[in-house]
C-alpha positions in Angstrom: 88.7 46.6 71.2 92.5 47.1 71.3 92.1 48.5 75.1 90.3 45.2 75.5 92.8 42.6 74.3 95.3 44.4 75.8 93.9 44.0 79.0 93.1 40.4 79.0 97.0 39.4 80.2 97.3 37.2 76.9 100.5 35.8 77.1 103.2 36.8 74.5 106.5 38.6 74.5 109.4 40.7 73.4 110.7 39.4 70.6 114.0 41.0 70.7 117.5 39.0 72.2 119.1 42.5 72.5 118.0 45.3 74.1 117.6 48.6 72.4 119.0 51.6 73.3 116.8 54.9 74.9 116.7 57.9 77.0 113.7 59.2 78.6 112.6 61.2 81.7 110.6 59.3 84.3 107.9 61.2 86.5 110.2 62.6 89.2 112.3 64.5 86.3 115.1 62.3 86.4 116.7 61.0 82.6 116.9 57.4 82.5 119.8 56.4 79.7 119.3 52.6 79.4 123.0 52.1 78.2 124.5 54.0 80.8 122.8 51.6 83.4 123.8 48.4 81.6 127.1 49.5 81.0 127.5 50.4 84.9 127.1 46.7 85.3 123.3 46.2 86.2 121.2 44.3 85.2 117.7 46.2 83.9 114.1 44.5 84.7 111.6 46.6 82.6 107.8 46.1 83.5 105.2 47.4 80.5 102.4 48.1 81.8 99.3 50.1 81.3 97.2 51.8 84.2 93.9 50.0 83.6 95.2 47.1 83.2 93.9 44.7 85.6 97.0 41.5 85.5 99.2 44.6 85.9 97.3 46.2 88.8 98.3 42.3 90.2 101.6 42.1 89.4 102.8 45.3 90.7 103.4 45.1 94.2 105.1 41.7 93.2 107.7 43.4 91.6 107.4 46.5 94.3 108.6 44.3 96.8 111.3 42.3 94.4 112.6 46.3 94.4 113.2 46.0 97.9 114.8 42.5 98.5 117.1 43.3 95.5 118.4 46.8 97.0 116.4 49.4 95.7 118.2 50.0 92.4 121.3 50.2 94.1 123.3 46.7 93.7 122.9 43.9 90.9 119.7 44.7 88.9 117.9 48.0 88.5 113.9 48.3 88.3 111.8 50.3 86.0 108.7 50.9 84.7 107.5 51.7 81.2 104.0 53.0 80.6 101.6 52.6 77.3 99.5 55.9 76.3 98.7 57.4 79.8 99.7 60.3 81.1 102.6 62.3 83.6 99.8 62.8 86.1 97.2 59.4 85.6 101.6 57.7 86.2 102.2 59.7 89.0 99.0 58.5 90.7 99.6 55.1 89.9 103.4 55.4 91.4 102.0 56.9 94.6 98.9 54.4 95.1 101.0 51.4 94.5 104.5 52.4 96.0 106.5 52.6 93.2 109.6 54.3 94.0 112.2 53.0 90.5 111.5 55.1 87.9 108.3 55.4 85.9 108.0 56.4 82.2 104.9 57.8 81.2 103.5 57.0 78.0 103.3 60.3 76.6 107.0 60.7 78.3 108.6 58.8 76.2 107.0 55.3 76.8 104.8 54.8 73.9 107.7 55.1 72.2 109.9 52.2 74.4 106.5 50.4 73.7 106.7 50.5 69.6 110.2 49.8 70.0 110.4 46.2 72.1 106.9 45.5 70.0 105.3 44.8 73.2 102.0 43.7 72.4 100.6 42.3 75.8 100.3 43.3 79.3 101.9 42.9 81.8 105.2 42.3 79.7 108.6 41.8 82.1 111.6 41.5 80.4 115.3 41.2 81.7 118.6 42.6 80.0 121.9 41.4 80.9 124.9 44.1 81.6 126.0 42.6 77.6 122.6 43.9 76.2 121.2 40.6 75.6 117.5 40.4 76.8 117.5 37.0 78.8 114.1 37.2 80.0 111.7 38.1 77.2 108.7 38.0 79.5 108.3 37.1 82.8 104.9 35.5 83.4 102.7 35.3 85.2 104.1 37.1 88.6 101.8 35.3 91.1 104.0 36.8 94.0 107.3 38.3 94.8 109.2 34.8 94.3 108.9 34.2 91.0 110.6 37.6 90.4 113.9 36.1 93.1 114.0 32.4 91.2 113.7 34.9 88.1 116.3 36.7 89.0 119.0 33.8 91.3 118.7 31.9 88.1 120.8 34.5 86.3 123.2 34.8 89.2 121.6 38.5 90.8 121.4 37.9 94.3 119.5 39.7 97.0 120.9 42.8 98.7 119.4 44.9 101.6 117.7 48.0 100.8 119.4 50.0 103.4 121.1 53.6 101.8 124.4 53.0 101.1 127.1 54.8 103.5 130.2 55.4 101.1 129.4 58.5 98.5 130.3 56.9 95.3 133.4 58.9 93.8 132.6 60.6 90.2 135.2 63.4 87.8 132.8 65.5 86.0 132.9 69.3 84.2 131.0 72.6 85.5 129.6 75.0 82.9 132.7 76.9 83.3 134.6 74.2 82.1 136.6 73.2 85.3 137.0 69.5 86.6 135.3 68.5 89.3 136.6 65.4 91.4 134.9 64.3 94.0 137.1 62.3 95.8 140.2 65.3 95.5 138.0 67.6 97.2 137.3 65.0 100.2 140.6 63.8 100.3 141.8 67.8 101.1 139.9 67.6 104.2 136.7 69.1 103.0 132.7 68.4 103.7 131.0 68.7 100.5 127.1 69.9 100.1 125.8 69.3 96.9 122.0 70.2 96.2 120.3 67.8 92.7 118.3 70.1 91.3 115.9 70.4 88.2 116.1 73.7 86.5 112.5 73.4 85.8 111.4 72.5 89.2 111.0 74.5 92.3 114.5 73.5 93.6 114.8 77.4 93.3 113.3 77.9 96.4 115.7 76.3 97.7 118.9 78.2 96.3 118.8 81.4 98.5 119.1 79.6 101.5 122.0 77.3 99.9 124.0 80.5 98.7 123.8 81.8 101.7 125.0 79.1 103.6 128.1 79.1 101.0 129.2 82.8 102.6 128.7 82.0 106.0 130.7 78.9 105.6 133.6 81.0 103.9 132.8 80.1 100.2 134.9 76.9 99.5 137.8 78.3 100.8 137.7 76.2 103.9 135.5 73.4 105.7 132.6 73.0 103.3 132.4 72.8 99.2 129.3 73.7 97.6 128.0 72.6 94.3 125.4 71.9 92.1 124.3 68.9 89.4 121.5 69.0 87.3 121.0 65.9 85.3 117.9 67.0 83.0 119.7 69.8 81.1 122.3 71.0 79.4 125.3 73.9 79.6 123.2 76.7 78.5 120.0 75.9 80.3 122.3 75.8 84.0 123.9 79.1 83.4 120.5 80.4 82.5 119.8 79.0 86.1 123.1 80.8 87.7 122.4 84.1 86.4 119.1 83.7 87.2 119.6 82.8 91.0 123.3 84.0 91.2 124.9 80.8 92.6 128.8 81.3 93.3 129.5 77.6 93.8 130.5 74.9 90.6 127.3 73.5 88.9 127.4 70.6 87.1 124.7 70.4 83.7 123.8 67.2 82.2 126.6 67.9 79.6 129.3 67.7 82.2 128.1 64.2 83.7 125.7 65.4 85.7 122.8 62.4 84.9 125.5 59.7 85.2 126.0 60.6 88.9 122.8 60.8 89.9 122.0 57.5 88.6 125.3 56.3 90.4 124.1 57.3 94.0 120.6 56.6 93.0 118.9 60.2 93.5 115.4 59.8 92.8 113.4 63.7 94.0 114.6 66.6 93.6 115.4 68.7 94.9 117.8 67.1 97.2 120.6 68.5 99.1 123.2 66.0 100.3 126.4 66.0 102.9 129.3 64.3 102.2 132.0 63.9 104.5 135.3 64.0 104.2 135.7 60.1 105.0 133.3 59.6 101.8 130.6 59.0 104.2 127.2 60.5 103.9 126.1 62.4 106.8 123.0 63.5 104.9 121.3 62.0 102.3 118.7 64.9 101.9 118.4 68.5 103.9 114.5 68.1 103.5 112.4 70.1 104.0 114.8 72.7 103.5 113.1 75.5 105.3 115.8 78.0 105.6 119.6 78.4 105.6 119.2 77.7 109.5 118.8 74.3 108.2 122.1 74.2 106.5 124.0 76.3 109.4 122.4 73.5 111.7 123.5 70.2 109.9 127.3 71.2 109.6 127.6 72.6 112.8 126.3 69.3 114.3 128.8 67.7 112.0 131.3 70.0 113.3 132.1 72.4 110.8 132.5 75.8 111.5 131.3 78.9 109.9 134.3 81.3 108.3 133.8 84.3 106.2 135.1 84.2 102.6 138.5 85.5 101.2 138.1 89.2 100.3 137.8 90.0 96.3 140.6 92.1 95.0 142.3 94.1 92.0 144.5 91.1 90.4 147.1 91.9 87.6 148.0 89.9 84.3 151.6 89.8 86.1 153.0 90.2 89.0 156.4 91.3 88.2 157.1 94.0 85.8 160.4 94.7 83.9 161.1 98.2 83.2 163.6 99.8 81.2 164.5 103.3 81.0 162.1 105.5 79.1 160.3 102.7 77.5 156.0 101.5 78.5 155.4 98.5 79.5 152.0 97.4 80.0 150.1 95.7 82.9 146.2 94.7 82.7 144.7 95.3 86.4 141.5 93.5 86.8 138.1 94.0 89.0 137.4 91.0 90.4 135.2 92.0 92.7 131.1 92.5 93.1 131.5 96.5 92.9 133.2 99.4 91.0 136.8 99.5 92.0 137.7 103.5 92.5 141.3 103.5 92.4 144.3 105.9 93.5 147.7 104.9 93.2 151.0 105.8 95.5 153.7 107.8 94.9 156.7 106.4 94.8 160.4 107.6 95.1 161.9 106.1 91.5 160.0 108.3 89.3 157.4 105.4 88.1 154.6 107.3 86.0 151.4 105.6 85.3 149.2 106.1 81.6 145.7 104.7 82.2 144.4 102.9 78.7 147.0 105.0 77.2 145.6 108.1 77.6 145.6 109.4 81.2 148.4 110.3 83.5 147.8 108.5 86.8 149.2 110.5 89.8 148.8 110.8 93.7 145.0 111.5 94.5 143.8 111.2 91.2 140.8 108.5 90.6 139.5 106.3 88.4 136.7 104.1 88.7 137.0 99.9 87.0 133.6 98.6 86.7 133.3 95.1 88.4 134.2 92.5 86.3 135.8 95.1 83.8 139.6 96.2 83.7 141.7 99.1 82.2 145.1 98.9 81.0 148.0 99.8 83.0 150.9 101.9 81.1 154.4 101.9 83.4 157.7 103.7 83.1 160.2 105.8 84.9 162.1 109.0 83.7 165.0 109.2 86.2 168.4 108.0 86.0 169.5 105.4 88.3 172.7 103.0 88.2 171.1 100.1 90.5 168.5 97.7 90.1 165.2 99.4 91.8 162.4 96.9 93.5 159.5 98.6 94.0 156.1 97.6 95.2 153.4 99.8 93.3 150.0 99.6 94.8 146.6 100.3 94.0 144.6 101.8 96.5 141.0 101.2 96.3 137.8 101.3 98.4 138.1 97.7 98.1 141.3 95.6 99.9 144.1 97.1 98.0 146.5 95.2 95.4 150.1 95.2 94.1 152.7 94.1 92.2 156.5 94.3 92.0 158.4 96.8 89.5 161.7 95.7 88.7 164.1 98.3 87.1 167.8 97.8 85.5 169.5 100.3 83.6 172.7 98.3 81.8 172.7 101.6 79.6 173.7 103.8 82.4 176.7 101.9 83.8 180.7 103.6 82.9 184.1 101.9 81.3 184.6 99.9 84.7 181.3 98.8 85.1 181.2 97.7 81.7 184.4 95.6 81.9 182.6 93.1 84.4 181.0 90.4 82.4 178.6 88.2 83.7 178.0 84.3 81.1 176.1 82.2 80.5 172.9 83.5 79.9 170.7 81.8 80.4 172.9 79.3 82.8 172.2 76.2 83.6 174.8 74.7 86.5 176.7 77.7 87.3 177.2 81.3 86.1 180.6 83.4 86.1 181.6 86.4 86.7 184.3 88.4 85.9 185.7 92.1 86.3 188.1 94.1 88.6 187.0 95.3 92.1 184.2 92.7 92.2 184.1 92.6 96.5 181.1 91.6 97.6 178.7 90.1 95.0 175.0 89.6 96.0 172.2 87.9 93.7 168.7 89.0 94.0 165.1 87.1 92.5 162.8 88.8 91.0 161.2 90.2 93.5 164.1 92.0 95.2 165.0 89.1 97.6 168.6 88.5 98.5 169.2 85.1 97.5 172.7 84.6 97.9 176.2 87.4 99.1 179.3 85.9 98.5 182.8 87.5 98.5 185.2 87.8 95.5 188.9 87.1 96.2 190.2 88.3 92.7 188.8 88.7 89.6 186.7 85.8 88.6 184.1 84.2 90.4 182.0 81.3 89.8 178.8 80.7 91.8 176.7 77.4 91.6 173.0 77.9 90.4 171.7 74.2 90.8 169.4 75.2 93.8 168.1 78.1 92.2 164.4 77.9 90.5 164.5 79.2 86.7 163.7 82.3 86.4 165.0 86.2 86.1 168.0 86.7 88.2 170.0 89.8 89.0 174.0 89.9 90.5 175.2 93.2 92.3 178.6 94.0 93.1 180.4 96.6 94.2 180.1 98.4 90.9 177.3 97.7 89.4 174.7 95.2 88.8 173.5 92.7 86.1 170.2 90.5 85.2 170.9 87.4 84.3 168.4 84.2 83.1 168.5 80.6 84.8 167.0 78.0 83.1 168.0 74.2 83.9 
């Protein structure tokens, strides 16, 4: 009886003036947030229907081909359709025999729900909400054809739009699983393409991911013509890394969490999965790579767009610092890292200043000795030197490794070691600001050296005072040398 009435097309509708809020998946996967839409600026026409139902079997291609003259969810008002008690697959059939292409709620998706909630009660029911929220069509009926949908519509002010695919990728900021911030428009603006493949993590979009990781080494991993990433807009932080370990993709994904629903609703996307090219002018050069048959595909699309293939920056051994500070006979510590895809084994070189190496404070390191540092694992470097010396010693220590070898700077001072005379020169402020000066006997030629061992500056002392201008210099660690001996000094403006 109630499948009866229902189907009659009595005449009745929403009683509501403002809309209510939901979020539901329609049948392609994607989340429809109605709130997120209407706040966007759209307006939202709703049709509840029912797939038996005879007035809505009429009305349908009505509103189908309002879709179209009103630009396909893309401009003033955005179409959808919510369903009453059938299921994913009887709405999917129903989508595809009538052309539907805005989304579609299933009624055991979420739309019985929508139903009971706008106490729709009839069928065919059309309603339209304003951006504000207020519903200021509680039913359009009946919908004898595709014009009373456009007066419908005119008389709120929504005007028609071509349906054409937009040209301009619409700009978006959102946060990868790793927690790093994404901006579109930074990334374009650098010069770069950028791929991104939409992508449901329950869908077969992984059959699609070897071919795109792929493509990210041959086209050099970020690091030059083409950014990769990723946005799923159906699931959350921990579901996408699920997905990444899974299917070991390099490049930034994007989870629901991190804005990834919002964008896809901005472009529109509607299937998934689809892989997109943006160029660096913000125009798209492909809406969708499909059917993505194999990373030929990919290599095919940017080389016609004119981007070339580059090989990625080798992984290496990175340090926690890059310039060390010894003192005599006293440890300082440096953390080397693996950053690479395979065990590090690891020598180290000899050098002529007595540096000695303690491995996680335990083993001497010297000359051919190895030791292995698991990728993605790191050991704890122990540094100091047992000779006497009366200069400041730069030295560059390096690792070498069956992978590209890395180094740092040691920097060594022994104040402790200079006599009387070298103690009378004095060197203030510390740390200086404007200028620094220095005083003693027999200064002569005075040199200051960064950090790093770099002559900076050589100047020549007429007597015994000199006073030498450190505007231009960056903060940082500083060290003077004169003829007698040599001090470290701090700039900091």
């Amino acid at each position: 009886m109630i499948a009866i009435t229902l189907g009659m097309g009595v005449k009745a509708q929403c009683p509501l003036s403002t809309a209510v809020d939901f979020t539901a998946t329609d049948i392609h996967g994607t989340e429809v947030h109605l709130f997120d839409i209407l706040d966007n600026g759209q307006y939202v026409l709703i049709d509840f229907f029912y797939t038996t139902c005879s007035y809505c079997i009429q009305s349908v291609p009505h509103i189908v081909q309002s879709y179209s003259n009103f630009g396909c969810n893309m401009h003033d008002v955005y179409f959808m359709e919510v369903d009453l008690g059938d299921s994913q697959a009887a709405c999917l059939n129903w989508a595809n025999n009538y052309g539907v292409e805005y989304p579609t709620i299933a009624g055991a998706n979420g739309g019985n729900a929508i139903v009971s909630q706008y106490h729709i009660e009839a069928f065919p029911t059309v309603i339209l909400i304003a951006p504000d929220h207020s519903i200021v069509i509680q039913d359009l009926y009946p919908i004898p054809n595709p014009q009373a949908v456009t007066t419908a519509l005119e008389n709120q002010g929504v005007t028609q739009q071509s349906c054409e695919p937009q040209d301009i990728m619409p700009d978006f900021t959102a946060t990868d699983i790793e927690g790093n911030e994404i901006h579109l428009y930074d990334i374009l603006d650098g010069g770069q393409a950028v791929l991104i493949n939409f992508f449901l993590s329950d869908d077969n979009g992984s059959l699609f991911v070897p071919f795109i990781t792929e493509s990210y080494t041959l086209f050099g991993c970020n690091d030059h013509d083409v950014f990769f990433m990723e946005i799923c807009p159906d699931k959350g932080n921990a579901v996408c890394q699920n997905w990444v370990e899974t299917y070991n993709v390099p490049y930034p994904t994007i989870s629901r969490e991190g804005g990834g629903n919002s964008i896809v609703q901005s472009i529109p996307v509607g299937f998934y999965p689809t892989v997109m090219i943006i160029r660096p002018d913000h125009s798209i050069a492909y809406r969708d790579l499909y059917p993505l048959q194999s990373t030929q595909t990919i290599v095919n699309a940017l080389e016609s767009e004119g981007y070339g293939q580059n090989s990625c920056q080798e992984e290496t051994l990175t340090f926690s610092t890059d310039t060390v500070y010894v003192e005599a006979m006293e440890l300082v510590w440096v953390t080397v890292f693996n950053n690479t895809t395979e065990d590090a084994i690891v020598t180290d070189t000899r050098d002529q200043w007595g540096l000695r190496f303690t491995l996680d404070g335990i083993e001497m390191f010297w000359g051919e000795k190895e030791y292995t540092i698991p990728h993605g694992n790191s050991i704890e470097l122990g540094i100091f030197l047992d000779c006497i010396a009366k200069e400041i010693i730069n030295d560059t220590v390096t690792l070498s490794s069956n992978l590209p070898d890395a180094s740092f700077v040691a920097v060594v001072n022994f104040p402790e070691t200079v006599d009387e005379n070298e103690a009378a020169v004095t060197l203030f402020p510390s740390p200086a600001k404007d200028f620094v000066t220095l005083k003693g006997e027999n200064l002569g030629t005075v040199r200051i050296y960064n950090a790093l061992g770099q002559k900076m500056d050589e100047f020549k002392a007429d007597g015994n005072e000199l006073r030498i201008n450190t505007t231009r210099y960056e903060n940082g660690v500083y060290f003077i040398k004169t003829s007698e001996t040599s001090l470290r000094f701090l700039i900091s403006h």
